[in-house]
C-alpha positions as CSV (number, residue, x, y, z in Angstrom):
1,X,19.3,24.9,0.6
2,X,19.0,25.3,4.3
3,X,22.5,24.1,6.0
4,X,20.3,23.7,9.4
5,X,16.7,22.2,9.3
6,X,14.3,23.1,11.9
7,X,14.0,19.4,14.1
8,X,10.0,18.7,14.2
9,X,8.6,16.0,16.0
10,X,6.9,13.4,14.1
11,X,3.5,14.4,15.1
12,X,4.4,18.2,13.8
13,X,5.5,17.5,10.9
14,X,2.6,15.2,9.6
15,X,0.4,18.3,11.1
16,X,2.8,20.6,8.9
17,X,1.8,18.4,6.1
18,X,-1.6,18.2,6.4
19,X,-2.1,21.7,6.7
20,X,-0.4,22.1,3.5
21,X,-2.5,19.5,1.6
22,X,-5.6,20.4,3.1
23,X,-6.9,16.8,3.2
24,X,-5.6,13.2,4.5
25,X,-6.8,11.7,1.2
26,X,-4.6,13.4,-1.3
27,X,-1.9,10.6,-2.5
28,X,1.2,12.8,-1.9
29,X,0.2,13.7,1.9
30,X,0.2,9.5,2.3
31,X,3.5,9.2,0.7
32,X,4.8,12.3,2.8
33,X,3.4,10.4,6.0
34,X,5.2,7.3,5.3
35,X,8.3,8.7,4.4
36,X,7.9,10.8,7.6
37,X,7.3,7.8,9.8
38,X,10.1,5.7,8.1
39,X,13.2,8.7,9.1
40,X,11.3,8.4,12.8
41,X,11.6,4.8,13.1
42,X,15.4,5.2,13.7
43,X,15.5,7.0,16.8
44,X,13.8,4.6,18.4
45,X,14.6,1.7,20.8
46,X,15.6,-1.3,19.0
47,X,12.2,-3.6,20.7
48,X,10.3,-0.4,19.4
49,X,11.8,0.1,16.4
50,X,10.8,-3.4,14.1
51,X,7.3,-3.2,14.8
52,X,7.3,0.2,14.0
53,X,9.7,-0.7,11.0
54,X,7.0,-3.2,9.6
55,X,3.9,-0.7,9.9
56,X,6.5,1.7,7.9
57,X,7.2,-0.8,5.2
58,X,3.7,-1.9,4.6
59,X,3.0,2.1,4.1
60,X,5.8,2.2,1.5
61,X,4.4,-0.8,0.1
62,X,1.2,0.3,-0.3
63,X,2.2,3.9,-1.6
64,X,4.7,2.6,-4.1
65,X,1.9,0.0,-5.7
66,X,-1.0,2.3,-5.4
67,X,-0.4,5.7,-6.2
68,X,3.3,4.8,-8.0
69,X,5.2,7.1,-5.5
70,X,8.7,5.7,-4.3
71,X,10.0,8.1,-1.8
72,X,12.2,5.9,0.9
73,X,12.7,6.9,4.5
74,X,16.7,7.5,3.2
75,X,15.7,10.5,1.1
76,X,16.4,13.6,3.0
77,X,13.2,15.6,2.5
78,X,12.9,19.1,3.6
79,X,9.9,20.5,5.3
80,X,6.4,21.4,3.0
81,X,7.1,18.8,-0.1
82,X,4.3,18.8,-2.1
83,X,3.4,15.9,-4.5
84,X,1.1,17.5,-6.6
85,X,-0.6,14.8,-8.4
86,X,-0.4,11.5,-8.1
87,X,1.6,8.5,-10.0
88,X,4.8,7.9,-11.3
89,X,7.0,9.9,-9.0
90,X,10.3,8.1,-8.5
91,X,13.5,9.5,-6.4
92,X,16.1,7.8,-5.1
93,X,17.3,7.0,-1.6
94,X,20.5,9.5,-2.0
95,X,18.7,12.4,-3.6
96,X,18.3,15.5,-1.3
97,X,15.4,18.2,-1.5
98,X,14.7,21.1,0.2
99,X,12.0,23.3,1.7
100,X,8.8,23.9,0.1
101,X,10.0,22.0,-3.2
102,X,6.5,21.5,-5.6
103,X,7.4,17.8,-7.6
104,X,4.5,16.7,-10.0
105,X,3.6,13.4,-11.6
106,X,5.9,11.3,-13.6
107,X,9.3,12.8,-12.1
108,X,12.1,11.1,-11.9
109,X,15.0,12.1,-10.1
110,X,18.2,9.5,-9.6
111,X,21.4,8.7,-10.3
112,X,23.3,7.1,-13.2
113,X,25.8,5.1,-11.8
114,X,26.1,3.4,-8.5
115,X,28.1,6.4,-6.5
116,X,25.6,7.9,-3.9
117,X,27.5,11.4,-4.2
118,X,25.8,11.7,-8.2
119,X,22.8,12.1,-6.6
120,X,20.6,15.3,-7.8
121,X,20.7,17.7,-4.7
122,X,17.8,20.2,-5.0
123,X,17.6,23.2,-3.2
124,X,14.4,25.3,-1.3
125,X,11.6,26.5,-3.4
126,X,12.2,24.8,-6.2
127,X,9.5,23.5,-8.7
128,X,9.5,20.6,-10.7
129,X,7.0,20.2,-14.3
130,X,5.6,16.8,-15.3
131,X,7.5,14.4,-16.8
132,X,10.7,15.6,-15.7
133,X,13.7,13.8,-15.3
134,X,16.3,15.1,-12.6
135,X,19.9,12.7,-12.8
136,X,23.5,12.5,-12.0
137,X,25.4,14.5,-9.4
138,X,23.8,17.7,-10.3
139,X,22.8,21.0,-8.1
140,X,19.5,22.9,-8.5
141,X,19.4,25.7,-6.7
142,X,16.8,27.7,-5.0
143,X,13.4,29.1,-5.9
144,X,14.9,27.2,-9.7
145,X,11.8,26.3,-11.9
146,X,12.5,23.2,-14.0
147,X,9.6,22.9,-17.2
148,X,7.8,20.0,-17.8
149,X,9.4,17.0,-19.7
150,X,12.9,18.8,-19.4
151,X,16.0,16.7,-18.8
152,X,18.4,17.6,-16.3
153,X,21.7,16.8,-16.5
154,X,23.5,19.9,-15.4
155,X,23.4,22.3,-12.7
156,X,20.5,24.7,-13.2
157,X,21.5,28.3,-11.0
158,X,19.0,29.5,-8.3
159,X,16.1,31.4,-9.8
160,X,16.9,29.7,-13.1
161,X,14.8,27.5,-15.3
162,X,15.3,24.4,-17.2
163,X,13.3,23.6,-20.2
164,X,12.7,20.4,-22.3
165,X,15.8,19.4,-24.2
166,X,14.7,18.9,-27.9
167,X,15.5,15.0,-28.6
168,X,18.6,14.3,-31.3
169,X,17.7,11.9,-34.0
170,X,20.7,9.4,-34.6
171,X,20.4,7.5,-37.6
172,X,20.6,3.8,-37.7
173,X,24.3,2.0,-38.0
174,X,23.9,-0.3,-41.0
């Protein structure tokens, strides 16, 4: 991960993030857009800031219970996320991701217990499968490819891949 993001203004990033959606409509670019608008809110004067602060919550509103993509303004988001498809996306407010991350649908990436510091931190370049679940205090590095439906509960290396953990049957206590 990048120790020092480039500053954008809010304008330049939501151009950034056009640009790499190629269209306004796509789901993820809406979800990018609110989230965007939501970290901007707090430099603002506080008159400014809770009208601004109630357009910004109707947007998450709307993106959580439309396209089912929770993505708060206390994530810290790198520059060029893409949400590939939409639905089912879920991270948590203390998760951190890079540059240039790829996430598709039905991700989850969180924590297990209530301690903001077992949040997942994932670095630049890194893609996410479908159906992936990210959680606990864990590191992935960067350009780190993690396969659809895998389970994540340790660090994965940069340039390393995580694949689907094959489930354990446990028999039933009689």
């Amino acid at each position: 991960m990048t120790a020092e993001r480039q500053e954008l203004g809010l304008i330049a990033q939501i151009r950034e993030d056009l640009a790499l959606y190629d269209s306004w409509t796509r789901p993820g670019f809406h979800a990018l857009a609110a989230h965007r608008l939501g970290v901007w809110r707090w430099g603002l004067p506080k008159s400014v800031r809770m009208p601004v602060t109630a357009g910004y919550l109707l947007a998450q509103l709307l993106v959580r219970n439309v396209y089912s993509i929770e993505l708060t303004s206390q994530t810290a988001v790198g520059r060029r996320l893409r949400l590939a498809h939409e639905g089912g996306v879920m991270i948590h407010p203390d998760v951190v991701i890079g540059d240039d991350c790829l996430i598709r649908q039905n991700v989850t990436i969180g924590i297990v217990s209530d301690d903001a510091t077992a949040a997942p931190k994932i670095g630049d370049r890194v893609e996410i499968g479908a159906g992936a679940v990210i959680i606990g205090g864990v590191t992935i590095g960067d350009d780190a490819r993690i396969g659809p439906n895998a389970v994540v509960t340790t660090n994965v290396p940069a340039r390393g891949m995580a694949v689907a953990t094959p489930a354990r049957v446990i028999p039933p206590v009689e």
